[in-house]
C-alpha positions as CSV (number, residue, x, y, z in Angstrom):
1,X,175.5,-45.2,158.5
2,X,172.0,-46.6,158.5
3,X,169.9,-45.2,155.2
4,X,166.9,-47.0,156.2
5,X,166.6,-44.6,159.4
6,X,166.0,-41.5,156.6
7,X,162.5,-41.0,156.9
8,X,160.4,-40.6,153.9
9,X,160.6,-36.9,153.9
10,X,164.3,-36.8,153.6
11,X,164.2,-39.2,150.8
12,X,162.0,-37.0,148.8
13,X,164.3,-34.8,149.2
14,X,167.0,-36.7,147.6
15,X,164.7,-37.7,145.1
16,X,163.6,-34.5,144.1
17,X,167.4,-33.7,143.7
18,X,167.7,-36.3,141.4
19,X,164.3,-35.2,139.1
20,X,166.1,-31.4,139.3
21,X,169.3,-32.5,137.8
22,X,167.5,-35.6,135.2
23,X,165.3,-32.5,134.0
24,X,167.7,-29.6,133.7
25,X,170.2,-32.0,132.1
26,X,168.0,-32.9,129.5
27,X,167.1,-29.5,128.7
28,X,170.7,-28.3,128.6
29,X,171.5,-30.8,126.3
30,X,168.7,-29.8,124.1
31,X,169.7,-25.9,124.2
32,X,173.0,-26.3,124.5
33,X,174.4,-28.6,121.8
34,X,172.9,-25.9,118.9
35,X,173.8,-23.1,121.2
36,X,177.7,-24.5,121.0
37,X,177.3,-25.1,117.5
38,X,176.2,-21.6,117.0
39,X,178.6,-19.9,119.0
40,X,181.8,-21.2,117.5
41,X,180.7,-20.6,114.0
42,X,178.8,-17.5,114.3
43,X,180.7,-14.2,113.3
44,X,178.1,-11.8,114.6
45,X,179.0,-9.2,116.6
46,X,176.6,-10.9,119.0
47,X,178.1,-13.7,119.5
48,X,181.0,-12.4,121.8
49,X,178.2,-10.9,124.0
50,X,175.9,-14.4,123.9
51,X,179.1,-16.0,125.2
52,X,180.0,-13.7,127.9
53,X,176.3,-13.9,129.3
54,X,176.5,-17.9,129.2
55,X,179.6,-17.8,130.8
56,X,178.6,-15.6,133.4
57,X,177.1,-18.0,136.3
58,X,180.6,-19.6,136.3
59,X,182.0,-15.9,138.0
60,X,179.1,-14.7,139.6
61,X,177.5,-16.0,143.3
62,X,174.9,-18.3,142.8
63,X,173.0,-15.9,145.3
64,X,173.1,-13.0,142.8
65,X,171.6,-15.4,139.9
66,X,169.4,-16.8,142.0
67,X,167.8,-13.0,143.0
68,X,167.7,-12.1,139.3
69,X,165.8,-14.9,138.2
70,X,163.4,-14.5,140.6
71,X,162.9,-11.5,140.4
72,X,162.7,-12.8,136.5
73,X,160.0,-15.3,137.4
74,X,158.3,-13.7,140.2
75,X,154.5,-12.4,140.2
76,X,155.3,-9.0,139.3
77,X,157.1,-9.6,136.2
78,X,155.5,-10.5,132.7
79,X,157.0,-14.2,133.3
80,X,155.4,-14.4,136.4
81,X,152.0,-12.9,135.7
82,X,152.1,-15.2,132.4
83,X,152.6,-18.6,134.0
84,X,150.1,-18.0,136.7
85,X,147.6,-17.3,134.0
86,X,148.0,-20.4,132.2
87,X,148.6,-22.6,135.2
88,X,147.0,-21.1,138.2
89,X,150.2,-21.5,140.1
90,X,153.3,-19.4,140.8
91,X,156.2,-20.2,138.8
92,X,158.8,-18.9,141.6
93,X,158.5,-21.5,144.6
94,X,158.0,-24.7,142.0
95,X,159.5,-27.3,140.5
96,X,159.7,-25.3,137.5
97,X,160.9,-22.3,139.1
98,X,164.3,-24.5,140.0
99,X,164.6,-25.8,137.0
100,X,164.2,-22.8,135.2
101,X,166.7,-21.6,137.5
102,X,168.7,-24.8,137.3
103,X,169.0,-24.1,134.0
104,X,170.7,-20.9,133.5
105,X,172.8,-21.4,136.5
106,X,174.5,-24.7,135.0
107,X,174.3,-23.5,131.0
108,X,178.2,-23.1,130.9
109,X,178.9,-26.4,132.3
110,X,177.2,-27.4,129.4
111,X,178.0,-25.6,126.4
112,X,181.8,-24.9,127.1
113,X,182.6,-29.1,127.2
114,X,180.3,-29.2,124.3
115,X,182.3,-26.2,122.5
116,X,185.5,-27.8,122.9
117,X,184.3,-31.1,121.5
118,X,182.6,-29.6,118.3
119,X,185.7,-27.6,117.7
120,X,187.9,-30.9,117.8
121,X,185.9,-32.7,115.3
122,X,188.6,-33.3,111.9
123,X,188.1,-30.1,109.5
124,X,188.7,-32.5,107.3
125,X,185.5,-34.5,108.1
126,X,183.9,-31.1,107.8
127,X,184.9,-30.2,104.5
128,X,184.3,-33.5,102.8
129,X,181.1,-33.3,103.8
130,X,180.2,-29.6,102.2
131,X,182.1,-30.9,99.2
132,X,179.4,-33.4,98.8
133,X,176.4,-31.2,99.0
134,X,175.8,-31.5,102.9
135,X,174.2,-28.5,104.4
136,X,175.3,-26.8,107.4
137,X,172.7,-28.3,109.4
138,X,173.6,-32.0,108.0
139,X,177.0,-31.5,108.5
140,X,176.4,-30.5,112.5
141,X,174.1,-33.4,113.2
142,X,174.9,-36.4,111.0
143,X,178.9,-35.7,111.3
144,X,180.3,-34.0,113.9
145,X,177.4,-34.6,116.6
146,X,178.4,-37.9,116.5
147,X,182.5,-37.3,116.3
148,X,182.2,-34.8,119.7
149,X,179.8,-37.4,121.5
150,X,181.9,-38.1,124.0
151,X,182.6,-34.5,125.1
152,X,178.8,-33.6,124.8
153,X,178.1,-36.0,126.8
154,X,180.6,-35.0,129.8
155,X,178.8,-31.6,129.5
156,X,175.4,-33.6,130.1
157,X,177.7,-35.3,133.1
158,X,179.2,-32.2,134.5
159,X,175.5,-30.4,134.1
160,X,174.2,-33.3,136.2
161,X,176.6,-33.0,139.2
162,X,176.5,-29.3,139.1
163,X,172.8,-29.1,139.7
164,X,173.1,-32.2,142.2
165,X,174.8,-29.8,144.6
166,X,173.2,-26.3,143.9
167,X,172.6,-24.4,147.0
168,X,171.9,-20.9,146.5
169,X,170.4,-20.7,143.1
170,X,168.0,-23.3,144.5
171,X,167.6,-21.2,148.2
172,X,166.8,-17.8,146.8
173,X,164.7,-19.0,144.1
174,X,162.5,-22.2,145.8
175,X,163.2,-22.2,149.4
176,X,163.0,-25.1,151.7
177,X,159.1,-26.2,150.8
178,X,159.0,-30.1,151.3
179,X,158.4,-32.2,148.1
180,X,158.5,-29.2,146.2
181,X,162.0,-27.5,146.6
182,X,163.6,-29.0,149.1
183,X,166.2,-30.4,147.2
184,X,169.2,-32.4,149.2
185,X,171.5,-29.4,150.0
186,X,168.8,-27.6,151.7
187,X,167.6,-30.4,153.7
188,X,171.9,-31.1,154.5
189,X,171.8,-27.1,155.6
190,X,168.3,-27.9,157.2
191,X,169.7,-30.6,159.2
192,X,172.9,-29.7,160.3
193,X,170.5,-26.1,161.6
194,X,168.8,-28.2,163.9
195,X,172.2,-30.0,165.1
196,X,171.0,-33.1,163.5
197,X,174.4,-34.4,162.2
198,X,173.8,-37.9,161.8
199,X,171.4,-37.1,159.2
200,X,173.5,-34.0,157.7
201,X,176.0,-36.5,157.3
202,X,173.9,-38.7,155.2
203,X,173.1,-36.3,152.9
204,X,176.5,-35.0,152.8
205,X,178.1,-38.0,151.7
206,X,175.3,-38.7,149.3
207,X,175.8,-35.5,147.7
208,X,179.9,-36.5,147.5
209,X,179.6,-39.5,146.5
210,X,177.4,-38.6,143.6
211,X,180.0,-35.8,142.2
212,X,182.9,-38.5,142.6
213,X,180.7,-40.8,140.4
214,X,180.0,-38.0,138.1
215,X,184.0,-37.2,137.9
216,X,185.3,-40.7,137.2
217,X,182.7,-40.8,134.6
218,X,184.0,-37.9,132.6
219,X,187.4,-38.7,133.2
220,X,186.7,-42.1,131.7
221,X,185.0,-40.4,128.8
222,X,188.4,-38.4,128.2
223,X,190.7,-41.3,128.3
224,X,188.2,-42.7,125.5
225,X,188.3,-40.0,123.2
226,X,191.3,-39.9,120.9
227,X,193.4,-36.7,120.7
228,X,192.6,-34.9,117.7
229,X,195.2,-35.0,115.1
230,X,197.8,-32.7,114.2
231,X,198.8,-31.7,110.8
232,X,201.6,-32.9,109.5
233,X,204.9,-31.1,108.5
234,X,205.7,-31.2,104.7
């Protein structure tokens, strides 16, 4: 397979793909660590609700989320009218569009890893640290951010190869506009349109090779983290 014969169209495409899913990573890490946090401490009545509606992407087709949030982002909607106030341009069919879309589409794959880590860190640990005087917002950050670091950061890893092979979120919402949305599974669907296999194929085990990467990663992050520890019989 000869990458050098991708033309430089192609590899903005893959390039792009890689911006989508560096920038909506980041982003999910930021909203998502407080938003596990919140979630498996909160007794609201809310919270049950919140958690369902983060979850839901998981269950529904990506076409579905991708028509709601742009009809969300589109020119007709406050979002819409907004943005293209401030900037001049349309959020739906951008960048920003996708990763907006990005976004909520991956948001479980991100907080549910991120749950499970935070609710592994050592009560123990926890209490200690309120019978010091922490507050709860010391206590989250300065003990058992750092304790669940491993499994927030295979929720940054599972985020990442998630969005890396979005198709429909990305289709309904940004199209196929080169060096704007025309992120590598659109240009692999593109391709393999026009019969163009040898190319299809590039992108294909681009995209696969990526998730593999992305897999062994997290799996190597689990065999590093030790399993929490049981109490003991008395």
């Amino acid at each position: 397979m000869n990458f050098a014969a991708l033309s430089p169209e192609l590899w903005a495409s893959l390039w792009l793909t890689v911006r989508l899913a560096g920038t909506s990573t980041l982003i999910l890490l930021a909203l998502g660590l407080p938003l596990s946090g919140w979630l498996n401490r909160s007794r609201s009545h809310a919270a049950p609700l919140v958690e369902a509606l983060v979850t839901l992407p998981i269950v529904l087709p990506p076409t579905v989320i991708g028509f709601y949030v742009l009809l969300l982002l589109g020119s007709h909607s406050p979002i819409g009218r907004g943005w293209l106030a401030l900037f001049g341009t349309s959020l739906a069919f951008s960048f920003s569009g996708l990763v907006v879309g990005s976004v909520i589409y991956s948001l479980p794959y991100a907080v549910q890893p991120m749950q499970s880590a935070l609710r592994e860190v050592d009560r123990n640990l926890i209490e200690a640290a309120f019978s010091l005087g922490a507050r709860t917002r010391q206590v989250f950050w300065k003990i058992m951010v750092p304790v669940a670091r491993n499994g927030i950061i295979t929720g940054g890893a599972l985020s990442f190869a998630h969005t890396m092979g979005e198709f429909g979120v990305v289709l309904m919402l940004g199209g196929n506009i080169p060096g704007v949305t025309r992120v590598a599974s659109i240009a692999l669907y593109d391709e393999t349109q026009k019969l163009n296999y040898s190319v299809a194929h590039t992108y294909a085990l681009l995209l696969l090779c990526s998730s593999l990467v992305m897999l062994l990663f997290i799996a190597w992050l689990r065999q590093r983290t030790p399993a929490p520890a049981r109490p003991q019989p008395r």
